[in-house]
Every structure is written in structure tokens, then in C-alpha cells.
C-alpha angles and dihedrals in degrees: 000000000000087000089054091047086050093058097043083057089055094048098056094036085064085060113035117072094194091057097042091049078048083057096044084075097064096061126115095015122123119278099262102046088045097061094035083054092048097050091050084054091047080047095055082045105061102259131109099233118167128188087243090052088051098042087050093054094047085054097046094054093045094051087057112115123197124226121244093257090057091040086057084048099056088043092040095235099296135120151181116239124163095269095052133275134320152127114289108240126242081283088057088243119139119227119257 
């Protein structure tokens, strides 16, 4: 399945330094000649990799949404209401 092949590539992108330098050459290129770059690479590596799978995969993590409890998490639980900043109370109101 391409998607497991994709993640096998990241996995061992995360652990091999040659591929990862390999990888370094695609920064900073357009979109689409970066993925197709990165899809050659994934090639050479043994995956089948192809610029839809990746495409499908970036959309899919950018589609993903957190719940609220993750979201207070990443913002560690603050926030910014009218009358300054503060925790929001068991109702989920700031205080004002």
C-alpha cells in the first residue's frame, strides 16, 4: 500500500543521515519539484512513493483537526479575552 511505503520512507529518513543530507537538496524548490524530488529519492530507496500519495498524505495532515483537550494542550490552557488573559473555567468562559 503507497501510504505504508510513505511512512516506511519517513521512518527511515528520521534515521539515516545520508538520506536525510539526500533530502537537504530538495529545500527550498517549488512544491512540485520537491516532491517529485522526493519521490525519485524514496525510489532509489526502495519505496514506491508517488507525488499523489504524497500530496494525499500533506492534505490529510493538514485536514486534521485537535480536540479541544489537545488544542489546550498546545496552548497550554491560556488564553486572550477582552478583559486580559486567563484560564477558561469548567464552562469553558474566560474570565472578563
Amino acid at each position: 500500500m503507497p501510504i505504508d511505503d510513505l511512512k516506511a520512507f519517513f521512518a527511515k529518513l528520521e534515521t539515516d543521515a545520508d538520506l536525510q543530507e539526500q533530502a537537504r537538496a530538495f529545500q527550498g524548490s517549488p512544491d512540485d519539484e520537491r516532491v517529485a524530488g522526493l519521490c525519485r529519492l524514496a525510489a532509489d530507496a526502495g519505496f514506491t512513493v508517488t507525488p499523489e500519495d504524497w500530496k494525499s498524505a500533506a492534505a490529510g495532515s493538514a485536514a486534521a483537526e485537535l480536540d479541544d483537550e489537545s488544542l489546550r494542550a498546545v496552548v497550554g490552557g491560556w488564553c486572550s479575552s477582552p478583559g486580559g488573559f486567563g484560564r477558561p473555567n469548567t464552562e469553558g468562559e474566560f474570565p472578563g
